[in-house]
Structures are given as structure tokens and as C-alpha cells.
Steps between C-alpha positions, in 0.01 A plus 500: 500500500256268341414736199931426428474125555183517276673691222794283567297230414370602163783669392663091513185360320571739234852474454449106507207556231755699283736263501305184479346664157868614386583150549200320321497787234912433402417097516245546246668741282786228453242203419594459169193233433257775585345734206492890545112526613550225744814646630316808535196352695689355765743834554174695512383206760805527693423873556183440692544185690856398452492201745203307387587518154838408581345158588263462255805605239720250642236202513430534072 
């Protein structure tokens, strides 16, 4: 029973990690005062840590 509630448990962190990068990855694609290699660093950002560069994207 707690292996389920374990893989319970990461199968929700990685769900909210996919969406949480879907979500910073289509706000930067519309950014239309972005260029195309900055707009590619931060999608390739969101990929790895999607929530702390969420921030950091936000506070620029």
C-alpha cells in the first residue's frame, strides 16, 4: 500500500511538472518582445525546472 501512495505521489509531481513547463513554454512562445535564442533559452529552461524559472521569467 505505500509503494501505490508513493507512486501516487510522483506520478502528481510529474504531471504538475508537465504542465507547469507547457504553461511557461506557450507564455514564452507568444512574447512577442523576446528574440528567437532567448525564446529558446527559457523553453529549454522550462524543461528542467519549470517552476523556478517561472519566477525568475516573470520577475524580468
Amino acid at each position: 500500500m505505500t509503494e501505490l501512495i508513493i507512486y501516487a505521489i510522483i506520478f502528481l509531481l510529474l504531471i504538475a511538472h508537465a504542465l507547469m513547463a507547457g504553461k511557461m513554454y506557450r507564455t514564452v512562445h507568444e512574447d512577442t518582445t523576446l528574440s528567437i535564442q532567448e525564446k529558446n533559452d527559457w523553453k529549454l529552461k522550462a524543461l528542467v525546472f519549470p517552476i523556478y524559472y517561472w519566477g525568475k521569467y516573470k520577475m524580468r
